[in-house]
C-alpha positions as CSV (number, residue, x, y, z in Angstrom):
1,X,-2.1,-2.4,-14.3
2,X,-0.6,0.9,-12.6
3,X,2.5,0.6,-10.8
4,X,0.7,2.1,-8.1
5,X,-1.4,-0.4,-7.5
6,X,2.0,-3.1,-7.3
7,X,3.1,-1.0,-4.8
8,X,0.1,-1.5,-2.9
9,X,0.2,-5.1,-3.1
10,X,3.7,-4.8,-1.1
11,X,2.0,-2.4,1.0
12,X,-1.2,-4.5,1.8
13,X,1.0,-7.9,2.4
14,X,4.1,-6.1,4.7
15,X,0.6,-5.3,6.7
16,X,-0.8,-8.8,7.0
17,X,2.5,-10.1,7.1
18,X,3.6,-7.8,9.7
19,X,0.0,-9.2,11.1
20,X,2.3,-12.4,10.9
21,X,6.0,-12.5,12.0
22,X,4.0,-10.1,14.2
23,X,2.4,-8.1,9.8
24,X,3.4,-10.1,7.3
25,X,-1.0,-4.2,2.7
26,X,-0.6,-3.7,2.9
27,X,2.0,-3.3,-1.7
28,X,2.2,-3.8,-0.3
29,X,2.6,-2.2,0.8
30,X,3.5,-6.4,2.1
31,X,6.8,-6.6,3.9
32,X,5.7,-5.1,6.8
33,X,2.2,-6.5,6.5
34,X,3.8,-9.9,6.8
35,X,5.7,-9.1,9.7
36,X,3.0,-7.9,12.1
37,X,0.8,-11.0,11.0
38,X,4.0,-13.3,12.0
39,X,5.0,-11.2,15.0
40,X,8.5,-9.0,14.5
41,X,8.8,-6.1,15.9
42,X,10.7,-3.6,14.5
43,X,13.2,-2.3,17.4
44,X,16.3,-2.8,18.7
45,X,17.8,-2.8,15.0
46,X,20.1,-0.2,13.2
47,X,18.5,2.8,12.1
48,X,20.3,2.1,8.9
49,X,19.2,-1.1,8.2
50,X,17.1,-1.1,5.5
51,X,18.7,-2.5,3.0
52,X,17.9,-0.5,-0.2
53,X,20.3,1.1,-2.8
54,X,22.4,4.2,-1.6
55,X,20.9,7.6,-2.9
56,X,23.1,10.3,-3.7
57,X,22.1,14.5,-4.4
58,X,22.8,15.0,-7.8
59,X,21.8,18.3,-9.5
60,X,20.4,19.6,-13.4
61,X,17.5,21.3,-15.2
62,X,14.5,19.4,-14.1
63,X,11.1,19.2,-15.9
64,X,8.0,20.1,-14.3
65,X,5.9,18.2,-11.9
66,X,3.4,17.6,-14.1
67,X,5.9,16.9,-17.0
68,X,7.5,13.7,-14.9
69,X,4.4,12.2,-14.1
70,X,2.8,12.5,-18.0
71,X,6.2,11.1,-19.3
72,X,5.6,7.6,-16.6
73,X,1.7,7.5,-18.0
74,X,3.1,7.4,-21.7
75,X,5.7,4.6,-20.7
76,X,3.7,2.8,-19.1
77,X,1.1,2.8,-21.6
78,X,-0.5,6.2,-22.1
79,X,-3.6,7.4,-20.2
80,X,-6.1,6.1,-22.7
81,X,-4.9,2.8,-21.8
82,X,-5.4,3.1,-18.5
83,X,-9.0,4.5,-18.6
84,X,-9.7,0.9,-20.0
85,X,-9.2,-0.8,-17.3
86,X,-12.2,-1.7,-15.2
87,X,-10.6,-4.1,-12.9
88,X,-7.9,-6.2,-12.2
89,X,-6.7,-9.1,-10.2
90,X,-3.1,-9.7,-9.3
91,X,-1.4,-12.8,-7.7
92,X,2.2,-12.9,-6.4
93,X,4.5,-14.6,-4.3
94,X,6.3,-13.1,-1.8
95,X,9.3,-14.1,0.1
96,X,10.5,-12.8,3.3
97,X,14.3,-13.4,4.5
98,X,15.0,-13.2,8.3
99,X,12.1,-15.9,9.1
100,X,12.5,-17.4,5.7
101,X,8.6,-17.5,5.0
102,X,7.0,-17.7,1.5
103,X,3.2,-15.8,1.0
104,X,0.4,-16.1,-1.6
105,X,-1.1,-12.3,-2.2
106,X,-3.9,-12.4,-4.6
107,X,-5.3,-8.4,-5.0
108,X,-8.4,-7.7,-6.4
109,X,-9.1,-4.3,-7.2
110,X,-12.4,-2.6,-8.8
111,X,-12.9,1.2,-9.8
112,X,-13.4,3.2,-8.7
113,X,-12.1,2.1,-5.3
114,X,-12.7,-1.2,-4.4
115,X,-10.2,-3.5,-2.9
116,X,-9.7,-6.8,-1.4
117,X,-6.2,-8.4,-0.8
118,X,-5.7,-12.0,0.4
119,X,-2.6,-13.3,1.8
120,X,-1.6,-16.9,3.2
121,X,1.0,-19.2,4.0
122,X,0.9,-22.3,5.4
123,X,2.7,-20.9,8.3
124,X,0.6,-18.3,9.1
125,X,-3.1,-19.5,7.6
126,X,-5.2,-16.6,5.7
127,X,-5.4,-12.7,6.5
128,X,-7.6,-10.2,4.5
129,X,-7.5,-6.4,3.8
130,X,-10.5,-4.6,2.3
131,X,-12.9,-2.0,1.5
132,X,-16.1,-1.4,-0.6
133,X,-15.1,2.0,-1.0
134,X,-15.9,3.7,2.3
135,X,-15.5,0.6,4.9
136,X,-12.2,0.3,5.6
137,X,-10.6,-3.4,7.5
138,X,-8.7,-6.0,8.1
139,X,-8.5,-9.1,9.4
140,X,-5.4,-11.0,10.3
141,X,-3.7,-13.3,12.8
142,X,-1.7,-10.5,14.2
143,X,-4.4,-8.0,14.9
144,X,-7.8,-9.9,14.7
145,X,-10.6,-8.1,12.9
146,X,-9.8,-3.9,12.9
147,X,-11.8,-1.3,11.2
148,X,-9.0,1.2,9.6
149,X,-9.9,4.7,10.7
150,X,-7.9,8.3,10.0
151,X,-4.5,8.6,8.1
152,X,-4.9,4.5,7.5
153,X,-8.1,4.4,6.2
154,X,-6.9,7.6,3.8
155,X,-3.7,5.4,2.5
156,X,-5.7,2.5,2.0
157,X,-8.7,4.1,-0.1
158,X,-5.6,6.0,-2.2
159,X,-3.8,2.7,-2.8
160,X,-7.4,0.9,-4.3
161,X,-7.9,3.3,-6.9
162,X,-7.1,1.9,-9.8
163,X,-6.0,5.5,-11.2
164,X,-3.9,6.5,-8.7
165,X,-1.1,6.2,-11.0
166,X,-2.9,8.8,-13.7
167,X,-4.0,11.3,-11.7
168,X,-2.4,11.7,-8.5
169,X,-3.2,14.9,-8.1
170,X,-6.8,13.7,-7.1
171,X,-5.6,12.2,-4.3
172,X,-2.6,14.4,-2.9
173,X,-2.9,17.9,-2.0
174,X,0.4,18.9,-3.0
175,X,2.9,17.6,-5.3
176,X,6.6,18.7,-5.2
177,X,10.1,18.1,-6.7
178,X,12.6,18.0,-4.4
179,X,15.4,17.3,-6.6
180,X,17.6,14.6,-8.5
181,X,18.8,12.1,-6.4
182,X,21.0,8.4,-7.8
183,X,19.2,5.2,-7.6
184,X,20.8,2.2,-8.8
185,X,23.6,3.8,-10.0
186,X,20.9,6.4,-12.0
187,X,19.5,9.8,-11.7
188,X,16.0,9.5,-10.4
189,X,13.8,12.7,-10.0
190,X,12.5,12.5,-6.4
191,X,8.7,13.7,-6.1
192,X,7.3,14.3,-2.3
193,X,3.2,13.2,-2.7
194,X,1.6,15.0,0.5
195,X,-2.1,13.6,1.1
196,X,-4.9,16.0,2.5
197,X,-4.1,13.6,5.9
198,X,-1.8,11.0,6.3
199,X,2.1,10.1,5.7
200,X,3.7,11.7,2.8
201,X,4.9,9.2,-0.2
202,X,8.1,10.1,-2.0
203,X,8.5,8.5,-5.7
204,X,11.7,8.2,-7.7
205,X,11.4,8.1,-11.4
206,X,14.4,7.5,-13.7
207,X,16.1,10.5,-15.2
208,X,16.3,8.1,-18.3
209,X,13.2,5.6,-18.6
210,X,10.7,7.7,-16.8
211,X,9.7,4.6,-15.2
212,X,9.0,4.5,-11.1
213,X,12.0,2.8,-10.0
214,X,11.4,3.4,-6.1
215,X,9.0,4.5,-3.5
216,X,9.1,5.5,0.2
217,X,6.4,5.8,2.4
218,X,5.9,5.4,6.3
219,X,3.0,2.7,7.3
220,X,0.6,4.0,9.9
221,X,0.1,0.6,11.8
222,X,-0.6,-0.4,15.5
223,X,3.0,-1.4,16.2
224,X,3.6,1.9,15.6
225,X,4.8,3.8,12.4
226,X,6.7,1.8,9.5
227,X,9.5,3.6,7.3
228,X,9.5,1.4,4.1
229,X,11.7,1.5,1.1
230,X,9.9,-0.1,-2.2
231,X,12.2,-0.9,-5.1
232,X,10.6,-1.6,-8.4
233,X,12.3,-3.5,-11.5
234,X,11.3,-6.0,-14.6
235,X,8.7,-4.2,-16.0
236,X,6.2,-6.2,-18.6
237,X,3.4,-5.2,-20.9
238,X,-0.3,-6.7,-19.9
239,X,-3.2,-5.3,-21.7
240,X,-1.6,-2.3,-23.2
241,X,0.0,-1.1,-19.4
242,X,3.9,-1.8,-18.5
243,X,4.0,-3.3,-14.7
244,X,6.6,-4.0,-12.4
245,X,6.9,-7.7,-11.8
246,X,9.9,-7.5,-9.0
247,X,9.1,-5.6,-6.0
248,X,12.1,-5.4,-3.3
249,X,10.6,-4.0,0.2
250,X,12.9,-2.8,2.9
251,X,11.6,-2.1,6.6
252,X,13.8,0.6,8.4
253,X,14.9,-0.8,11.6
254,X,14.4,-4.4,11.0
255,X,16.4,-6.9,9.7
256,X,14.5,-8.2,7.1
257,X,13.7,-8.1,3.0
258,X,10.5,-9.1,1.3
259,X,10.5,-9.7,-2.1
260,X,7.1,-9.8,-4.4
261,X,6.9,-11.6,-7.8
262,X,3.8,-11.1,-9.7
263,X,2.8,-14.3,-11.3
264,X,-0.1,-13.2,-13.4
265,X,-2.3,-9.7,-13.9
266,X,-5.7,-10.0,-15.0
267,X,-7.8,-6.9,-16.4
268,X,-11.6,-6.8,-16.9
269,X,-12.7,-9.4,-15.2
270,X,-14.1,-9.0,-11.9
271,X,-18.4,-7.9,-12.6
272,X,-19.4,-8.9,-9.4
273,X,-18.8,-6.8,-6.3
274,X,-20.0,-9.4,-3.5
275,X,-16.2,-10.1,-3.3
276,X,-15.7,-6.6,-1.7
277,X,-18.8,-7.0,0.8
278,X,-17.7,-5.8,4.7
279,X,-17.6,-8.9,6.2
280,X,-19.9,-10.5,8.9
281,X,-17.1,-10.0,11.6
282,X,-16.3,-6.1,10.7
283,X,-20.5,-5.5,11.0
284,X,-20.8,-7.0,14.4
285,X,-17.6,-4.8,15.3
286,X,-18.9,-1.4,13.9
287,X,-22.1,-2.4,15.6
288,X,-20.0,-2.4,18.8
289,X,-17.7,0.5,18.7
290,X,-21.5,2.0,17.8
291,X,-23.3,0.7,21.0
292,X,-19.8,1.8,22.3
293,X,-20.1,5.6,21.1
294,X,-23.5,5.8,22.2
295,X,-23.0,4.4,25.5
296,X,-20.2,7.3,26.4
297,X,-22.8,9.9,24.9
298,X,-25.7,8.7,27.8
299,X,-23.2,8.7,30.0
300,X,-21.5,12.5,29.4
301,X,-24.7,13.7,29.5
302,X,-25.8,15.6,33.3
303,X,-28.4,14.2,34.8
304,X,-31.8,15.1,34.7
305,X,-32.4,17.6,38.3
306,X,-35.8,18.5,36.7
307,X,-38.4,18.7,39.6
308,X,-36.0,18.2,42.6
């Protein structure tokens, strides 16, 4: 499984999280999932608060672009491996300090870009983020049912690929190194991923392993936007593919840490697709914002002065 698609997890649970202490993916993007789902907001706090390892400049000869992100294929299990991989289903717990709540986060993903991630507590009940590959939504304590449009529905449909991780070229339009920079105590080359639309992603891979160690990314959200810090460590082999099984998520201005622990990674076995149906609730509400749409059309138009 891609270490993309782990960060995604933290990504997709900080957003129904966030959908919680106010979320709660969002891999995540998860932290700040959790915390909108639970209610925090993220003010009031130290800019500097995020609690994630101090990075320092450092500078060498670097490889190319292209060389940094061929080297984490191959140690991670080579692109052929990859291109096996049909589906996968994740389950993790996560933990967030601050309100001292515990989540579930089961991720289903099917290529070529189908997604659904579950998350629950018993504090918080059950929230959902999907797509089938076009229809992007969510549903969750925090927000209710939301129908994820622009720069979100762009991060969301980049984070379900299953390939992200192999070729991210597809899915940014430009791919830079912006230099070496110490994570952990190690040299990291720092890559700035900059989508077509939407927030930028910045990946650190280690000088040494070649492995993603960290990731940054700001979450477009309706609390507003979300500067998260994603740190990655214990990688294990399933199937072939070397995963990251601790996942340490940092939200800038709020006080709080969420840490993932995958349980158990499944490949190949999700043949069904119903799972990543648009639910009953999201149809009636893009039959609304329709009816909506339509409504303000009739209503622009002049009216008719034919015959007067």
């Amino acid at each position: 499984m891609a270490t993309w698609a782990v960060v995604a997890r933290a990504i997709g649970a900080l957003e129904i999280g966030m959908n919680v202490v106010r979320m709660g993916r969002g891999l995540g993007w998860l932290a700040v999932c959790t915390l909108t789902l639970a209610g925090v907001a993220p003010a009031g706090q130290p800019s500097g608060a995020t609690g994630a390892a101090e990075v320092k400049t450092t500078s060498s000869v670097n490889p190319s672009v292209d060389d940094i992100i061929k080297r984490y294929v191959d140690v991670t299990g080579g692109e052929a491996a990859y291109k096996k991989i049909t589906s996968r289903v994740l389950t993790a717990k996560m933990t967030m300090s601050g309100p001292g709540m515990e989540f579930t986060v089961v991720s289903t993903q099917k290529a070529p870009g189908k997604m659904l991630t579950v998350t629950s507590s018993e504090a918080t009940g059950e929230s959902k983020q999907g797509t089938d590959g076009d229809i992007v939504w969510e549903i969750s304590q925090g927000t209710g049912e939301r129908v994820l449009t622009g720069s979100e529905r762009e991060d969301m449909l980049r984070r379900a690929s299953i390939m992200a991780d192999v070729t991210p070229r597809a899915f940014f339009e430009t791919i830079e190194l912006t230099g070496v920079e110490e994570v952990g105590g190690k040299d990291a080359y720092v890559l700035k991923m900059t989508p077509k639309s939407g927030e930028s992603v910045t990946n650190y891979y280690d000088k040494e392993s070649g492995l993603l160690v960290r990731s940054k990314m700001t979450l477009t959200h309706p609390m507003g936007k979300l500067e998260m810090t994603v740190n990655m460590s214990d990688y294990r082999e399933v199937d072939g593919i070397r995963i990251p099984f601790k996942n340490e998520t940092t939200v800038k201005g709020l006080p709080i840490k969420m840490n993932m622990t995958v349980e158990k990674v499944e490949h190949n076995t999700v043949s069904d697709d119903s799972i990543f149906a648009v639910p009953q609730e999201i149809k009636d509400l893009l039959q609304e914002q329709k009816e909506e749409e339509e409504k303000k059309v009739k209503d622009a138009k002049p009216a008719d002065t034919k015959g007067k």
